[in-house]
C-alpha positions as CSV (number, residue, x, y, z in Angstrom):
1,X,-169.6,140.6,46.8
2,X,-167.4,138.0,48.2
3,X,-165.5,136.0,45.6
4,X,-162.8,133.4,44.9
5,X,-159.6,132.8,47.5
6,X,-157.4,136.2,46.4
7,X,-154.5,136.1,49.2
8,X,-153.6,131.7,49.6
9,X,-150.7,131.1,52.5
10,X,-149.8,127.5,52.8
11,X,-146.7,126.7,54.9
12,X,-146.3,130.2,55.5
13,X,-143.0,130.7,58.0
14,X,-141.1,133.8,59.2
15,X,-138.7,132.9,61.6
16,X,-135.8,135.2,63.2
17,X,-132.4,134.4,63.5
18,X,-131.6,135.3,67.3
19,X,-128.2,137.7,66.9
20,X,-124.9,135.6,68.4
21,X,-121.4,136.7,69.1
22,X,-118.9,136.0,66.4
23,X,-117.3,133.0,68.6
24,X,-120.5,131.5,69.4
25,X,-122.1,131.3,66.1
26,X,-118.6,129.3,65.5
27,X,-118.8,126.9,68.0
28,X,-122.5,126.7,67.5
29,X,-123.5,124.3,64.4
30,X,-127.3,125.0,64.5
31,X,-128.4,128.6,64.8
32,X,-131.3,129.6,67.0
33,X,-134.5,131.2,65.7
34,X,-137.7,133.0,67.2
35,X,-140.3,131.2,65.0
36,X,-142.6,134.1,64.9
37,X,-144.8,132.8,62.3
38,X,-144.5,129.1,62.1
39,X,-146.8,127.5,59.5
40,X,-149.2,128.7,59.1
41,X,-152.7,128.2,56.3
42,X,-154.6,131.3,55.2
43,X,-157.6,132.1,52.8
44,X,-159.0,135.4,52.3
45,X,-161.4,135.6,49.5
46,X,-161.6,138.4,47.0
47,X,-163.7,141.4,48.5
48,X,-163.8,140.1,52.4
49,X,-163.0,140.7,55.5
50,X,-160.5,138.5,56.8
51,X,-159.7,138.9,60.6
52,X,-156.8,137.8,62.4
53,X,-156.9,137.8,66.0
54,X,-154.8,137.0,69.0
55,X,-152.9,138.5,71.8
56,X,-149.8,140.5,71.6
57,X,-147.0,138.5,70.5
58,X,-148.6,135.8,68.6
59,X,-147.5,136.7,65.1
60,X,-150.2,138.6,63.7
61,X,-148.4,141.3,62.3
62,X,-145.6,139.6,61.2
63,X,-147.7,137.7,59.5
64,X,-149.1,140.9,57.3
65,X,-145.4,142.1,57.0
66,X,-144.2,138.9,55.7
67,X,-147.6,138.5,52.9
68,X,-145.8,142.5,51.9
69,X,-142.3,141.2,52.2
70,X,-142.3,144.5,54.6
71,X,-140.2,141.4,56.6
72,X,-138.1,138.4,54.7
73,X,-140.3,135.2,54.7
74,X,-138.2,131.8,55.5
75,X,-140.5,129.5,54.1
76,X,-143.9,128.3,52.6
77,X,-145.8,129.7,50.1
78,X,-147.8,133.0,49.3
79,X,-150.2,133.2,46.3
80,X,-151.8,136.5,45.4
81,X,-154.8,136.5,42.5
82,X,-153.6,133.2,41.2
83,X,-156.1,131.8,39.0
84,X,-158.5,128.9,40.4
85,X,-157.1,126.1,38.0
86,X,-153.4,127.4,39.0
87,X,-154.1,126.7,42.9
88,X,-156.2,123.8,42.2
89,X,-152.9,121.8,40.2
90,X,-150.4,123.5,43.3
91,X,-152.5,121.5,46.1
92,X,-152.8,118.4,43.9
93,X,-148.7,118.5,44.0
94,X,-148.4,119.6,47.2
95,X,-150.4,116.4,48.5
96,X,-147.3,114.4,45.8
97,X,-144.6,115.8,47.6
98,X,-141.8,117.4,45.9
99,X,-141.8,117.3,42.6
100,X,-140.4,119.2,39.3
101,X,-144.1,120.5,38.7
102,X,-144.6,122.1,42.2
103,X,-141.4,123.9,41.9
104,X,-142.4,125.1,38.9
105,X,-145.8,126.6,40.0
106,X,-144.1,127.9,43.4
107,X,-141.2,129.8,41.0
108,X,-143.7,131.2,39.2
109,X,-146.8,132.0,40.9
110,X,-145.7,132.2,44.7
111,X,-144.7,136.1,46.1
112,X,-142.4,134.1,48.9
113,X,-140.5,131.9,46.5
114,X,-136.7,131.6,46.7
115,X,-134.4,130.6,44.6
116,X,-132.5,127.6,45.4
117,X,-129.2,128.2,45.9
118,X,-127.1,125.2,44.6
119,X,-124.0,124.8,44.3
120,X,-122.6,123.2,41.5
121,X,-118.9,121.7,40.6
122,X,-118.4,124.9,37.9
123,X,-119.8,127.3,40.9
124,X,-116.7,125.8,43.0
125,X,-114.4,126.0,40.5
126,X,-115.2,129.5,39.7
127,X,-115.1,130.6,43.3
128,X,-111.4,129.0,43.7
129,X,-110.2,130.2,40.8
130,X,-110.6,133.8,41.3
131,X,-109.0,133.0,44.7
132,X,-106.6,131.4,43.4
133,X,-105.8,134.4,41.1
134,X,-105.8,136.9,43.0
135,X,-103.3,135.0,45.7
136,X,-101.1,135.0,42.3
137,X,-101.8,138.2,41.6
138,X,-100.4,139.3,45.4
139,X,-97.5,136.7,45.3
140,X,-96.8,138.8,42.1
141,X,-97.0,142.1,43.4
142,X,-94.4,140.6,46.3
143,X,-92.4,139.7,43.4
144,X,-91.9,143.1,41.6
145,X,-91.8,144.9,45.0
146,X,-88.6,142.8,45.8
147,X,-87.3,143.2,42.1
148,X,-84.5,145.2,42.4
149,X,-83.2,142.3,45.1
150,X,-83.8,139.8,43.5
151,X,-81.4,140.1,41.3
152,X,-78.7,140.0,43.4
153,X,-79.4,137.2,45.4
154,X,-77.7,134.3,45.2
155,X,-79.4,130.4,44.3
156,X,-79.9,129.5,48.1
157,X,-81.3,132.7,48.8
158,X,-83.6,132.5,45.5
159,X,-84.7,129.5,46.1
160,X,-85.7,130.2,49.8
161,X,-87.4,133.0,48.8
162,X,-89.4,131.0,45.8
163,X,-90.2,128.9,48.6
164,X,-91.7,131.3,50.8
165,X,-94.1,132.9,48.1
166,X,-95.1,129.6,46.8
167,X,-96.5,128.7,51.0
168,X,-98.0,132.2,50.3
169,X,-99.8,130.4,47.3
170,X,-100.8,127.6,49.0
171,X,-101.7,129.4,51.8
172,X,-104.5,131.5,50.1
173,X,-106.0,128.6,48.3
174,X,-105.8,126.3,51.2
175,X,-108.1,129.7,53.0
176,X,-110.2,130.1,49.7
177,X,-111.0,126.3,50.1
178,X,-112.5,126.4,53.3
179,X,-114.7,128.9,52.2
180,X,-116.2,126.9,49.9
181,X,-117.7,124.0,52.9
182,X,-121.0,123.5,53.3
183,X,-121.3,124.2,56.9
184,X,-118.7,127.2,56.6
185,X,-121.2,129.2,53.9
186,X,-124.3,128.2,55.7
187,X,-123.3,131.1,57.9
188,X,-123.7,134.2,55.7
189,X,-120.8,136.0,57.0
190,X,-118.3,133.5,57.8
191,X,-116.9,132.9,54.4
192,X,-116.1,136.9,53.7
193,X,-114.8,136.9,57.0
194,X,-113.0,133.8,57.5
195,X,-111.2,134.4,54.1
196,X,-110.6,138.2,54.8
197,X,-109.0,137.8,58.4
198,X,-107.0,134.4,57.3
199,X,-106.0,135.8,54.5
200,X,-104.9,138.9,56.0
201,X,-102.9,136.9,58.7
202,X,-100.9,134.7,56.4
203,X,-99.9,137.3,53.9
204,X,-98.5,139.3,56.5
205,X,-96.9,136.4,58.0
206,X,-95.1,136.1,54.6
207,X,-93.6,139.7,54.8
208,X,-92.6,139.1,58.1
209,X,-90.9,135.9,56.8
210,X,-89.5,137.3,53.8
211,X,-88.6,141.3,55.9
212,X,-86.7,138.9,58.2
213,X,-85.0,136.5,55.7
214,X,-83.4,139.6,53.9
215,X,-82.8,141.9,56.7
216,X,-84.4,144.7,54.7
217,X,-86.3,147.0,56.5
218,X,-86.3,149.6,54.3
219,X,-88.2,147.9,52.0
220,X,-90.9,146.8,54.6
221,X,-93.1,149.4,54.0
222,X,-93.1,148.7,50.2
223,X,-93.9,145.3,50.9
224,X,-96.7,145.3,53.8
225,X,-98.6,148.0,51.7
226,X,-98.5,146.1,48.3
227,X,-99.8,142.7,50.6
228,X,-102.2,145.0,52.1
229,X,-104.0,145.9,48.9
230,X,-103.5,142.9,47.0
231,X,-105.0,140.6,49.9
232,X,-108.3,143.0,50.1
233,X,-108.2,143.0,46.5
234,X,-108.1,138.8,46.6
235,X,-111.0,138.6,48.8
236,X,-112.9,141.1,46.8
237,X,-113.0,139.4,44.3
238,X,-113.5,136.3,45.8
239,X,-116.8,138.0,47.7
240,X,-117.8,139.4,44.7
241,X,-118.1,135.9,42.6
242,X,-120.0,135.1,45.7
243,X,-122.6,137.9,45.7
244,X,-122.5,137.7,42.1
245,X,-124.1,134.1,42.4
246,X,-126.6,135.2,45.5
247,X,-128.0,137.7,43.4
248,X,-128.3,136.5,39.9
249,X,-131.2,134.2,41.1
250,X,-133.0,137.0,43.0
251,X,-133.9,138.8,40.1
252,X,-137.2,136.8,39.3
253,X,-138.2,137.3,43.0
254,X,-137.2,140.9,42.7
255,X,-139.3,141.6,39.7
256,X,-142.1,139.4,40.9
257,X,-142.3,141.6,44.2
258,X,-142.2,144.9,42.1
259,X,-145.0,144.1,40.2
260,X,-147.0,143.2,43.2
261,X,-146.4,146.1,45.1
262,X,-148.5,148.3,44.0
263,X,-151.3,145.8,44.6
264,X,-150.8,145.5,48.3
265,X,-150.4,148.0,50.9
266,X,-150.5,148.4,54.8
267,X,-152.1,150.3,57.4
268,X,-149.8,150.8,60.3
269,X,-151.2,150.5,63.6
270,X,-149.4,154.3,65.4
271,X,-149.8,156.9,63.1
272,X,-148.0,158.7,65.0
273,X,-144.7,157.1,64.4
274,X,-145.9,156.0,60.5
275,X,-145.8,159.3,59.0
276,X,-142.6,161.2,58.5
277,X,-142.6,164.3,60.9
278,X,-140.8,166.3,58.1
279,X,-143.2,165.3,55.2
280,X,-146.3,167.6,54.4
281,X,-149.9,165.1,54.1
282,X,-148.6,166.3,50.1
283,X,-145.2,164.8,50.7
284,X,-146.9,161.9,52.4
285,X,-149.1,160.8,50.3
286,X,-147.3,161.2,46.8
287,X,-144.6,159.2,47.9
288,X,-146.2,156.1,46.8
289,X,-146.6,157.3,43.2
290,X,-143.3,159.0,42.4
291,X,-141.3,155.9,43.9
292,X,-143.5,153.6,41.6
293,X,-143.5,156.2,38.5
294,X,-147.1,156.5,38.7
295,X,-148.4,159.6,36.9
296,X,-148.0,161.0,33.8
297,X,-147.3,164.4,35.3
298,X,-147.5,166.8,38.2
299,X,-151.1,167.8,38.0
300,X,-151.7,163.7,37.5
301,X,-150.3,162.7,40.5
302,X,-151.8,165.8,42.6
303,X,-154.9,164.8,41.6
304,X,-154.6,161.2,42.4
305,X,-153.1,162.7,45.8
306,X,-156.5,164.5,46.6
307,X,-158.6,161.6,45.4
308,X,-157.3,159.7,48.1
309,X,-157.6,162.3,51.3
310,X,-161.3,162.6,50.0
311,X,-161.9,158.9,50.0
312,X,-160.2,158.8,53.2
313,X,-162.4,161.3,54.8
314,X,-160.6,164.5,54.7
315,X,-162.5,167.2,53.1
316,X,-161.3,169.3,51.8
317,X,-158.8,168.4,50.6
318,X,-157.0,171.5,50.2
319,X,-157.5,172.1,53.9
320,X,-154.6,169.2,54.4
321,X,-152.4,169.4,51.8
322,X,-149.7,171.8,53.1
323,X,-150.3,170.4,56.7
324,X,-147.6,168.3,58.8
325,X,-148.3,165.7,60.8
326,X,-148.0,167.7,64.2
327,X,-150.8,169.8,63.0
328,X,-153.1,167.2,63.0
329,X,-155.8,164.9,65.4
330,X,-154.7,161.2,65.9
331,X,-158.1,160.7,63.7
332,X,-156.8,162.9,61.2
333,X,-153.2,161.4,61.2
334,X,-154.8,157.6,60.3
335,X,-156.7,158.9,57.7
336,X,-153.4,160.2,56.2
337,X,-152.0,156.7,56.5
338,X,-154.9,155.2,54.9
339,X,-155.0,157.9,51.8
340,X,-150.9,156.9,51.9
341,X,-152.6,153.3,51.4
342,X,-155.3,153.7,48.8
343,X,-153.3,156.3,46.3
344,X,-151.5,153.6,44.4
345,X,-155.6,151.4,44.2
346,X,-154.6,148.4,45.6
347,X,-156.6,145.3,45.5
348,X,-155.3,144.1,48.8
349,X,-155.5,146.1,52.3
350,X,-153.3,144.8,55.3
351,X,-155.4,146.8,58.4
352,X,-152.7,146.4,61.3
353,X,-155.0,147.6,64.6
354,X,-155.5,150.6,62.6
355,X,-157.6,152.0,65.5
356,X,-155.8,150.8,68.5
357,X,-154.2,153.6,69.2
358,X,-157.1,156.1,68.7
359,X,-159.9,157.7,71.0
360,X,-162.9,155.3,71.6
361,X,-165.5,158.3,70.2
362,X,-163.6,158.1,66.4
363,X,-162.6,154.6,66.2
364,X,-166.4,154.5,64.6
365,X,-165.5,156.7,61.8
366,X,-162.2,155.4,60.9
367,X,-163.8,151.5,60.7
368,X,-166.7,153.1,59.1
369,X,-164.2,154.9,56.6
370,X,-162.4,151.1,56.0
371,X,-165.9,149.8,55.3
372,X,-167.3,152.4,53.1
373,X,-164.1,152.4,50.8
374,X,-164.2,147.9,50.8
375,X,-167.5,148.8,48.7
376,X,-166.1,151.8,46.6
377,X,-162.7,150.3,45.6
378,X,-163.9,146.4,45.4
379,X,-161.0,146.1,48.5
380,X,-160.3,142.9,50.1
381,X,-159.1,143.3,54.2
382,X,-156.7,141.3,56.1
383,X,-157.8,143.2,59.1
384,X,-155.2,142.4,62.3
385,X,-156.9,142.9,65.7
386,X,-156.3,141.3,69.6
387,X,-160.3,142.6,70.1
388,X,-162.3,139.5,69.5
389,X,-165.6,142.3,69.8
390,X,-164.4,144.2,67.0
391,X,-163.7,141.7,65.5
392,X,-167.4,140.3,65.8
393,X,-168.5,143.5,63.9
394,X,-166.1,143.7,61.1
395,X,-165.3,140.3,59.8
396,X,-166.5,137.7,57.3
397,X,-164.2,135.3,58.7
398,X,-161.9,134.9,61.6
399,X,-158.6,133.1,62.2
400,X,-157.4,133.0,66.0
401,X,-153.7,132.8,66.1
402,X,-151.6,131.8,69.2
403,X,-147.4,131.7,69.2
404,X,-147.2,131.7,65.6
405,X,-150.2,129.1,64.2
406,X,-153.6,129.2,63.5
407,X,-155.6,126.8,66.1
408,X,-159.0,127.8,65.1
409,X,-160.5,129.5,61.6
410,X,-164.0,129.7,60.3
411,X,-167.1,132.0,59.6
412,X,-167.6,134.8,62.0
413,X,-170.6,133.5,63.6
414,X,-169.8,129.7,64.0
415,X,-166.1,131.2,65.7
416,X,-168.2,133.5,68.4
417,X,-171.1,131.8,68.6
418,X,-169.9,127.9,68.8
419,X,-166.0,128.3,69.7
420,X,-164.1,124.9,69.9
421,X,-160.6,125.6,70.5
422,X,-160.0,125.7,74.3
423,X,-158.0,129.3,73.7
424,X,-160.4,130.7,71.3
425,X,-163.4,130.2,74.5
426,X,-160.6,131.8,77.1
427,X,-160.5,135.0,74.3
428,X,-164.4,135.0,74.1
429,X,-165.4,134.4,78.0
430,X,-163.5,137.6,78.6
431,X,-165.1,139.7,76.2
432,X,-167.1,142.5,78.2
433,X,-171.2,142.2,77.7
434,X,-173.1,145.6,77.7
435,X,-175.6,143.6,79.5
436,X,-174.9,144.2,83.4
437,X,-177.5,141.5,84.4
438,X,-176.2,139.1,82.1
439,X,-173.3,137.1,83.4
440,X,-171.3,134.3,82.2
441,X,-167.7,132.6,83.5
442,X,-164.6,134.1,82.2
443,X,-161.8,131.9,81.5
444,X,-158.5,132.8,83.0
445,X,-156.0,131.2,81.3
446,X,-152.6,130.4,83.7
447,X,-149.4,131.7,83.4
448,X,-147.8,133.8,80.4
449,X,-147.0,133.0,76.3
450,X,-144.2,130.8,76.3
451,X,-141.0,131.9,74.5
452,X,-141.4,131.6,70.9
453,X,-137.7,130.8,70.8
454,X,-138.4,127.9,72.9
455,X,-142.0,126.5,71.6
456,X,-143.3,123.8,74.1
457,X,-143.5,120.2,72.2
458,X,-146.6,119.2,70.9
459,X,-149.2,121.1,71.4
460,X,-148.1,125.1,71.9
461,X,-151.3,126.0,74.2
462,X,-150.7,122.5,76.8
463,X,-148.9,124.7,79.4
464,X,-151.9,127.2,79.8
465,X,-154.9,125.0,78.6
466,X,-157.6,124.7,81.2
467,X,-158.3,121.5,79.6
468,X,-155.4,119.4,78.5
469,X,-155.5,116.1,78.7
470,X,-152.8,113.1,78.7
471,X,-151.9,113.5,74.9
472,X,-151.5,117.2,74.6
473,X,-147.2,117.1,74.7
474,X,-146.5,117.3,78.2
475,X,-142.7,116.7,79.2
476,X,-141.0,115.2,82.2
477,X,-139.7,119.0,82.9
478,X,-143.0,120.2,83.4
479,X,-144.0,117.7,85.4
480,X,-141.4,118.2,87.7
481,X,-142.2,121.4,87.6
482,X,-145.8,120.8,88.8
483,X,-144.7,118.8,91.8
484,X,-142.1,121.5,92.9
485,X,-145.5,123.3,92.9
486,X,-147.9,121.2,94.6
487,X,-145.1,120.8,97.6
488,X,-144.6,124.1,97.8
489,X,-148.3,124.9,98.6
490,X,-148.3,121.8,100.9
491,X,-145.7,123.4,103.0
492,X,-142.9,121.1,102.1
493,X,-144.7,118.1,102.5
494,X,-143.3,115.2,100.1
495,X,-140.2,117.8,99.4
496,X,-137.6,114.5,100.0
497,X,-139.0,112.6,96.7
498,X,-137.9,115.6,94.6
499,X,-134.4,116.5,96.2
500,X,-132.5,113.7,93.6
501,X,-135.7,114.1,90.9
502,X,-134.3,114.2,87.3
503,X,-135.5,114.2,83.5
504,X,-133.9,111.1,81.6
505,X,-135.5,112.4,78.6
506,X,-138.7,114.0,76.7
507,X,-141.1,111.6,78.6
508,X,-139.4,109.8,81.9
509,X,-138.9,111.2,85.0
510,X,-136.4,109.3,87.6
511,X,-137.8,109.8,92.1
512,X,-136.0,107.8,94.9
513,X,-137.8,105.2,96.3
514,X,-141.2,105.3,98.2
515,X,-142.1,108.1,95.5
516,X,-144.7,105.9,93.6
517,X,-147.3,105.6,96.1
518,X,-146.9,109.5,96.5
519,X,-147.6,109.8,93.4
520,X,-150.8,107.6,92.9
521,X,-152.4,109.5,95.6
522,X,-151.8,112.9,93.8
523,X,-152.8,112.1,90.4
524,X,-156.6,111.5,91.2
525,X,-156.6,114.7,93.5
526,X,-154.6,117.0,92.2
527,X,-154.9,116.6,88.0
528,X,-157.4,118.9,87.8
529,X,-155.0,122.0,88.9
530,X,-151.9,120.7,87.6
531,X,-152.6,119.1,84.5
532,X,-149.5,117.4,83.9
533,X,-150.3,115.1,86.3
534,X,-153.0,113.5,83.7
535,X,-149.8,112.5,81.6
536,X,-148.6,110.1,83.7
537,X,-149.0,106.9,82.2
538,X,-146.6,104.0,84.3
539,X,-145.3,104.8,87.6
540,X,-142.8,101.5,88.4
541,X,-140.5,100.8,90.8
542,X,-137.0,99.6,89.5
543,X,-134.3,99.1,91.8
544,X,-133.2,102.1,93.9
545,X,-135.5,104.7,91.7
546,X,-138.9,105.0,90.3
547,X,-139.4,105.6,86.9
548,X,-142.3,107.6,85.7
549,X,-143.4,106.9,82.1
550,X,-145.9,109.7,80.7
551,X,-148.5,109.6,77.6
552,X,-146.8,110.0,73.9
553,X,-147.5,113.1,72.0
554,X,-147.7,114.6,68.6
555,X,-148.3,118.2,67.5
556,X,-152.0,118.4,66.5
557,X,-153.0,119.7,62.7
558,X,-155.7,121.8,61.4
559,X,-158.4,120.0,60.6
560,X,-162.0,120.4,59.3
561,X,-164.8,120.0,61.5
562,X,-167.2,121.8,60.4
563,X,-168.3,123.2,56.6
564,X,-165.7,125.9,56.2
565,X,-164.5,125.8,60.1
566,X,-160.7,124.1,61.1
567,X,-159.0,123.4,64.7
568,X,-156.1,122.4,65.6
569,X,-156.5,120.8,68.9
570,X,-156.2,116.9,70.5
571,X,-159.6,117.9,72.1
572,X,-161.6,118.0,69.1
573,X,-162.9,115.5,67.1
């Protein structure tokens, strides 16, 4: 029995921070991300089967890994059992904007909420004060070090040396400060570093100074190893009143994950690289209750441990208890994973391809396994597949994904049988038939996934769509790009207009002279094969160039269509 929504995504992000060189992320103000998941609006209802479906590289399974936390979230919200009346009052805020009550809700009913991280004038003050204290507390150390010397210096000499340690001072402070700028801590590790390597270099500096002011070698040794463990000690501290303040406001979200996790679990797609060579299917499976302290004893959790093999198909289950991994079929081996799954009786099953990697003749029992346990154990499925067929079987409800967004959700039937989405046809037309007399086009679509790294503007499928028209986001590089094209499989002919061609921006493209009337002849003859063509909008001579204008864009939304059924495409209305 299908129910009310149990798992709610709105917004829902997971992007990954692409890995720079210490330099570059320097010089660099804004990092780069792959935006693997990138906004993204889900509702599975309790007890259903929810099927997400796309081709390799879309975000699917970071997408269950991110619902899990199994992979850090970077935005947008994820709501698991919340009550009706507590999502209804979340989407009536949501549609307000910020306010004081949606944060509210979000802190305390959404899995994926952060904690603000705010800094305050008493945060700043803290941070430079323990700075500040432990610069003192080195410039001290320097002090007692050079005791015995002091003494029998004379006033110049004093005073030069008061000098030096009060630079030292001001020296640390100056470096403690500059951790403290905004665009300094936005980078996680430049304030530990900055202040740990600057500091490092200026309180040797000042036993360099102060070795060489006194001639007094024999004390160097003294010295550098007192500024050595001081200045580590300084930026300890000072990195420790940082991670203190990091951590004091991920408590909530670490509780709030604990409490969850024993409601949702994940069925890895290779069972083979899942389990733990080492661990016994015993091992394996009672994992999940002693990390959780589930069980009152031994005997408890054993039992709870053989429950699960049964329910997952392996019976006896004494026959499996004290096997390893290696010792079993690749059938056998996903069974484990899914007794791994149910032992702690979660509400809330994430099925990642969980037969993708198995024989065609017992992919049937393992789905039929998945099925027969939704009715035992009241599951709900978030079942991740690229087989629209399988999908056809299995699934209440089906969301298509392509480079990290939804463009096309609804009930099964209205999604196979009356697709709209121009990508969700190309996945259907290629679906095999069983039928041999029964023929129907396939849809090739053209080219490869772009780089999610470097999304195309507006909308994501324009470069491959068989059917884009003017509005769909096309740029003045890929219109170039097209025309490099359509010379090359002329032969060369018109190769002259695009030896000085340039991009001037998003939508304008600069030719030479004598370009335009090239142009106008290719656009009604060739904008069928090369789409981009269809964007041009104004092609106008001015002066010694041609400037070609093409159509505005704007990245399209889901919308509703349908009773229960939402695109995202410029092409449906």
């Amino acid at each position: 029995m299908i129910g009310s929504p149990y798992l709610v995504l709105r917004d829902f992000r997971v992007w990954f921070r692409k890995r720079r060189g210490f330099l570059q992320s320097l010089l660099q103000s804004e990092p780069a991300y792959v935006r693997a998941v990138d906004g993204i609006d889900l509702d599975v209802r309790k007890g259903e089967v929810f099927c997400l479906v796309g081709e390799s590289g879309c975000g699917k399974t970071t997408t269950g890994k991110g619902i899990l936390r199994l992979v850090e979230p970077t935005g947008g919200d994820v709501f698991v059992g919340a009550p009706g009346p507590v999502l209804a009052a979340y989407e009536e805020e949501r549609a307000r904007g910020a306010t004081d009550a949606l944060e509210e809700l979000r802190r305390k009913w959404s899995l994926s909420y952060k904690e603000k991280v705010r800094w305050g004038w008493t945060d700043y003050a803290r941070f430079l004060l323990l700075a500040i204290l432990g610069t003192v507390a080195s410039a001290d150390a320097t002090v007692v070090a050079l005791g015995p010397l002091v003494a029998d210096l004379g006033t110049a000499d004093a005073g030069a040396l008061s000098a030096i340690i009060l630079l030292f001072v001001a020296t640390g402070t100056i470096v403690a400060g500059i951790g403290t700028i905004p665009w300094v801590k936005a980078r996680r590790e430049m304030p530990f570093m900055l202040m740990l390597f600057a500091a490092l270099a200026g309180y040797l500096g000042n036993v360099a100074f102060i070795n060489a002011y006194l001639a007094l070698p024999q004390w160097s040794v003294l010295i550098i190893g007192t500024q050595i463990v001081t200045a580590l000690a300084s930026a300890w501290m000072a990195a420790r009143a940082l991670m203190g303040f990091w951590l004091s406001r991920r408590g909530i979200e670490a509780d709030r994950i604990r409490k969850l996790r024993k409601s949702l679990q994940i069925i890895f797609q290779d069972p083979y690289e899942s389990l733990n060579p080492k661990h016994s299917v015993r091992d394996i499976v009672s994992e999940p209750l002693i990390v959780n302290r589930e069980g009152q004893s031994w005997a408890e959790i054993d039992a709870r441990v053989r429950r699960a093999l049964d329910d997952a198909g392996l019976r006896p289950p004494e026959d499996f208890l004290g096997r390893y991994p290696h010792e079993l079929s690749g059938g056998q081996r996903q069974r484990v994973s899914i007794a791994g799954a149910l032992v702690l009786d979660p509400d809330f099953v994430v099925a990642d391809e969980p037969v993708s990697m198995l024989d065609v003749s017992i992919r049937t029992e393992i789905l039929e396994t998945l099925l027969e346990l939704r009715e035992k154990r009241g599951l709900t499925y978030l079942f991740i597949t690229h087989d629209l067929s399988l999908a056809w079987v299995l699934a209440d409800r089906i969301a298509v994904m392509y480079l990290g967004k939804i463009v096309e959700q609804g009930p099964t039937k209205e999604i196979v049988k009356t697709p709209r989405h121009p990508y969700t046809k190309a996945l259907i037309s290629v679906v095999p038939i069983p039928d041999p007399d029964r023929k129907h086009p396939r849809i090739l679509l053209k080219g490869e996934r772009p780089d999610p790294s470097n999304i195309p503007p507006g909308c994501r499928f324009h470069p491959r769509c068989p059917v884009a028209i003017e509005t769909c986001g096309w740029t003045a590089e890929e219109l170039l790009d097209d025309l490099r094209e359509i010379v090359a499989e002329a032969g060369g002919l018109g190769a002259h207009y695009l030896e000085s061609a340039k991009a001037v921006g998003p939508s304008t493209l600069l030719l030479p002279t004598g370009a335009d009337l090239w142009l106008k002849d290719l656009v009604p003859t060739r904008s069928e094969s090369h789409r981009s063509l269809k964007a041009v909008e104004a092609v106008e001579p001015s002066g010694g160039s041609v400037t070609v204008s093409l159509h505005a864009f704007s990245e399209p939304s889901l919308k509703e269509i349908a009773p229960d059924v939402r695109v995202a495409c410029h092409l449906v209305e």
